[in-house]
C-alpha positions in Angstrom: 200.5 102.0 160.1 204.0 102.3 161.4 206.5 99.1 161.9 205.4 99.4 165.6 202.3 99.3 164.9 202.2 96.8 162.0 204.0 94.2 164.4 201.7 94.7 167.1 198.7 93.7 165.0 200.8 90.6 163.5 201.6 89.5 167.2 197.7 90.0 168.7 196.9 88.2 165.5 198.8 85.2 165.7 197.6 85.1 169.3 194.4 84.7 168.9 194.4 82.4 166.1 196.6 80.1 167.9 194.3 80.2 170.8 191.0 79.5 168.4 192.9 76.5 166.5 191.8 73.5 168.2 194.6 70.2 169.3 191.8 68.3 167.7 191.5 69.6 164.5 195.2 69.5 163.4 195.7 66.1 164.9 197.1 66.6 168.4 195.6 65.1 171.9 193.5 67.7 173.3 195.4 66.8 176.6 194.0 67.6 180.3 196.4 70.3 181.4 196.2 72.7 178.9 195.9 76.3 180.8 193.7 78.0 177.8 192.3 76.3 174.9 194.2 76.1 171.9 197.3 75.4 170.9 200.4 75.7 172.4 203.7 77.8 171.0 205.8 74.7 170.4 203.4 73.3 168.6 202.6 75.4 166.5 206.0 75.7 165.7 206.1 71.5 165.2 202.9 71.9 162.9 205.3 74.7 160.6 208.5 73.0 160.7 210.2 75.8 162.7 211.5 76.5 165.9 209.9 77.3 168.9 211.9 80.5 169.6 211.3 81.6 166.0 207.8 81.3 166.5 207.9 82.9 170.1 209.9 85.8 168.5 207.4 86.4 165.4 204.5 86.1 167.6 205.7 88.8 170.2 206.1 91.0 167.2 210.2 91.1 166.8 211.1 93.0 164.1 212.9 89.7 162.6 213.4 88.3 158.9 210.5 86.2 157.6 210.4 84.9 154.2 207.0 83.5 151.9 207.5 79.6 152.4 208.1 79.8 156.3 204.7 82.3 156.4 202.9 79.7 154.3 204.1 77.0 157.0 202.8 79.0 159.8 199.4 79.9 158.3 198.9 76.0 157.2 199.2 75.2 160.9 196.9 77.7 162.3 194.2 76.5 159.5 194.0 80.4 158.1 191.5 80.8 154.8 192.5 82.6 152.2 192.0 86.3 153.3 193.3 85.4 156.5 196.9 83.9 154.9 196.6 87.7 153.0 196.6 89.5 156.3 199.4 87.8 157.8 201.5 88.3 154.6 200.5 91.5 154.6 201.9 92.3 158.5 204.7 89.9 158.6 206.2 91.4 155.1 205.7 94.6 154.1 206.9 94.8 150.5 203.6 92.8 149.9 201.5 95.5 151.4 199.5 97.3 149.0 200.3 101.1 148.0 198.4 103.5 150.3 197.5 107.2 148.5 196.2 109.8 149.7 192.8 109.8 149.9 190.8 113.6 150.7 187.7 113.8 148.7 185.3 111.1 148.8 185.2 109.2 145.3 182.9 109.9 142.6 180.4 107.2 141.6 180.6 106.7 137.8 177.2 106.8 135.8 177.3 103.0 135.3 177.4 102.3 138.4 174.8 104.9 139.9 172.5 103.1 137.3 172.9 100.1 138.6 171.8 101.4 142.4 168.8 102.6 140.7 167.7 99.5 139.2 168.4 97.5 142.6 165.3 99.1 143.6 164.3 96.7 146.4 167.8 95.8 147.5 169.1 98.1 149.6 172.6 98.8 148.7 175.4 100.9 149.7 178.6 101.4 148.3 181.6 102.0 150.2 185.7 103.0 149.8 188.6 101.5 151.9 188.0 102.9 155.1 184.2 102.4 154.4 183.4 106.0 154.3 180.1 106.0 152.1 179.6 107.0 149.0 177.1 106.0 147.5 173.6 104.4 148.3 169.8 104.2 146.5 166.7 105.2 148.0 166.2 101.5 149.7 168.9 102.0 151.7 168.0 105.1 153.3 164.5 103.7 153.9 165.7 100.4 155.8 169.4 101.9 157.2 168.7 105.8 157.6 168.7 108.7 155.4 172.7 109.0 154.2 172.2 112.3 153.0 170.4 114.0 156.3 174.5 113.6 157.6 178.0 115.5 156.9 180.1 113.8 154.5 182.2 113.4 156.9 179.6 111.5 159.5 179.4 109.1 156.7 181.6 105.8 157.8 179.8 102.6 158.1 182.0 101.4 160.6 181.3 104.4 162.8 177.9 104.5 162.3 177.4 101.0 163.4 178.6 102.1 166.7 177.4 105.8 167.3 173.7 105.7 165.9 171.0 104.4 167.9 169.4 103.5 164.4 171.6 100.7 163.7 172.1 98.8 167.0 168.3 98.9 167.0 168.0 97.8 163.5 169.4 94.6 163.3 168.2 91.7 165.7 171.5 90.4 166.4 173.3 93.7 166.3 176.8 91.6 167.5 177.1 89.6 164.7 176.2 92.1 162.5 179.1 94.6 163.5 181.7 91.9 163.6 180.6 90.6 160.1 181.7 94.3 158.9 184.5 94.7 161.0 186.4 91.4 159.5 185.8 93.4 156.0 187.7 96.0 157.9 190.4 94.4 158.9 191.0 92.7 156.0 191.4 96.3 154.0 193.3 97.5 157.3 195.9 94.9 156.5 196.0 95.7 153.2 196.8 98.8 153.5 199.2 98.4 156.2 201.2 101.6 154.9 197.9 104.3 155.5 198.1 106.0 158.8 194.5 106.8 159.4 193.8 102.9 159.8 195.2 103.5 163.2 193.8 107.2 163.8 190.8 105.5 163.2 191.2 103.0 165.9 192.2 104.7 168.7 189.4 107.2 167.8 187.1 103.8 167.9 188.2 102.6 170.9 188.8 106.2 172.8 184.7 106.7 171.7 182.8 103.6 172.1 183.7 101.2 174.9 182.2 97.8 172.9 184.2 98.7 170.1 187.9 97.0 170.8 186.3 93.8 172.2 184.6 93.3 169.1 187.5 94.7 167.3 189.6 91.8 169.0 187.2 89.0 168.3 186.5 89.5 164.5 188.3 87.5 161.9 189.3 88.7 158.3 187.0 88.0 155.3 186.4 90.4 152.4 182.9 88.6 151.7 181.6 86.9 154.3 178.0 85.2 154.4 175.5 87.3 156.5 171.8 86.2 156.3 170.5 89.2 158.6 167.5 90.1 160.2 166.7 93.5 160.5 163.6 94.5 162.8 162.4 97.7 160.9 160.3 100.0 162.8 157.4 100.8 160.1 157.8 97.6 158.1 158.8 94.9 160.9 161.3 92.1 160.4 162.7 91.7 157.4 165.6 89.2 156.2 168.4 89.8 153.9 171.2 88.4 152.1 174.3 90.1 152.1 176.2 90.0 149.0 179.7 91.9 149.1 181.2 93.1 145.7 184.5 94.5 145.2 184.1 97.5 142.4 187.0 97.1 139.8 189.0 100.2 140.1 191.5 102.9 141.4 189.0 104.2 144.1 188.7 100.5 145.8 184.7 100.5 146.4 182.8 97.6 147.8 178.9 97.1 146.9 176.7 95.6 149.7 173.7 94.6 148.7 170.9 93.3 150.7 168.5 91.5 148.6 165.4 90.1 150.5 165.8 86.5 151.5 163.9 84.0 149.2 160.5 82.3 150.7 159.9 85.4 153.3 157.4 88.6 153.1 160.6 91.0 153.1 160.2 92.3 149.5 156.6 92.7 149.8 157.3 94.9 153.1 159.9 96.4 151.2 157.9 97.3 148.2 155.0 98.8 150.7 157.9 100.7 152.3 159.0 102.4 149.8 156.1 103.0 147.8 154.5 105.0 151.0 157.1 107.0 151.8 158.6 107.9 148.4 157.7 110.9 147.1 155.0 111.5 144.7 
């Protein structure tokens, strides 16, 4: 991500938190001429203990000097969580920005941890890099998803897939939520990584291919595990309901675990079970 770029994002960022951050919630009077909900610049700026033209500037996107205590101030105001204070660090200052190499070949998945995919035998899993290309999955997962290895390594993105296969929009019952659940995952590694260029190959490609994708894009927020029961509407084994549990992989290579494990008190093992045990090989 170039400067440009990278103060583009901060500014759409800052708007749109500002906008979600209710008068209400941070002690102001909701008022009856406010033109869009929200906050308003000036007060953010009262909330932070900084000017209003200082905030103006930072959240046009100036290319102007920020420091850690101020950013702190701002991020109290607009109620940011955790990952959330790590994204705008991440835009607003980019020695904090995490080293981008080169990445070419798709990682390797060490023994250990193909073992454990094998043993998650009725919770679909698939593991995933920093751009979410795929990498690995077990044989639940291309039962309930599709089958990973039917597509070119290169068709392999989870993001894109979300958006290009039929498959998945039909899978999930609430497709929506579903794609903006793994797109705040994305953006969160997309501010990371503010230094890696493909992040915003990637997007224009996104938005240039698939004409729902930027107004989700826009709307998600930035969470590196968030909470997803989901319900997927399987066409041989009928709805099911998972629990999403996100894992980050201690490592070089940066790979996330998702693993769906059927939700407690439902027939979605069972199904799963049936699932795999008719259409696994003998």
């Amino acid at each position: 991500m170039n400067r440009q770029a990278r103060l583009q994002a901060l500014s759409e960022f800052l708007k749109k938190r500002r906008a979600q951050t209710m008068p209400q919630t941070v002690g102001l009077p909701a008022g009856i001429r406010r033109r869009t909900p929200g906050l308003r610049r000036e007060e953010v700026a009262q909330l932070a203990g900084v000017s209003t033209t200082w905030y103006t500037w930072l959240e046009q996107g100036r290319d102007i000097q920020v420091s850690a205590s101020v950013l702190d101030c701002v991020a109290s105001a607009l109620q940011l969580t955790s990952d959330e204070r790590r994204y705008l660090f991440s835009l607003a200052m980019e020695s904090t920005s995490t080293p981008a190499p080169e990445l070419q070949l798709l990682p390797e998945i060490r023994p250990s941890l193909q073992r454990i995919l094998k043993e998650l035998r009725y919770c679909p899993t698939i593991v995933t890099d920093r751009r979410f290309r795929i990498v690995g999955w077990n044989e639940a997962a291309s039962r309930v998803f599709l089958d990973f290895d039917l597509l070119p390594a290169e068709d392999r993105n989870l993001v894109r897939l979300l958006f290009a296969r039929k498959d998945f929009r039909r899978l999930a019952a609430n497709w929506e939520h579903f794609a903006l659940d793994f797109l705040a995952i994305f953006r969160a590694y997309y501010g990371r990584y503010v230094e890696d260029e493909w992040y915003e190959d990637f997007l224009s490609e996104m938005r240039a291919s698939y004409p729902d994708f930027d107004s989700l894009w826009e709307r998600s927020r930035v969470s590196l595990a968030p909470e997803m029961v989901i319900e997927f509407r399987h066409a041989a084994a009928g709805k099911m309901l998972f629990q999403l549990t996100s894992l980050q992989v201690q490592g070089e290579d940066d790979l996330r675990c998702s693993i769906y494990t059927p939700a407690a008190d439902t027939t979605t093992e069972s199904k799963l079970r049936k699932l795999l045990d008719t259409q696994s090989p003998s």
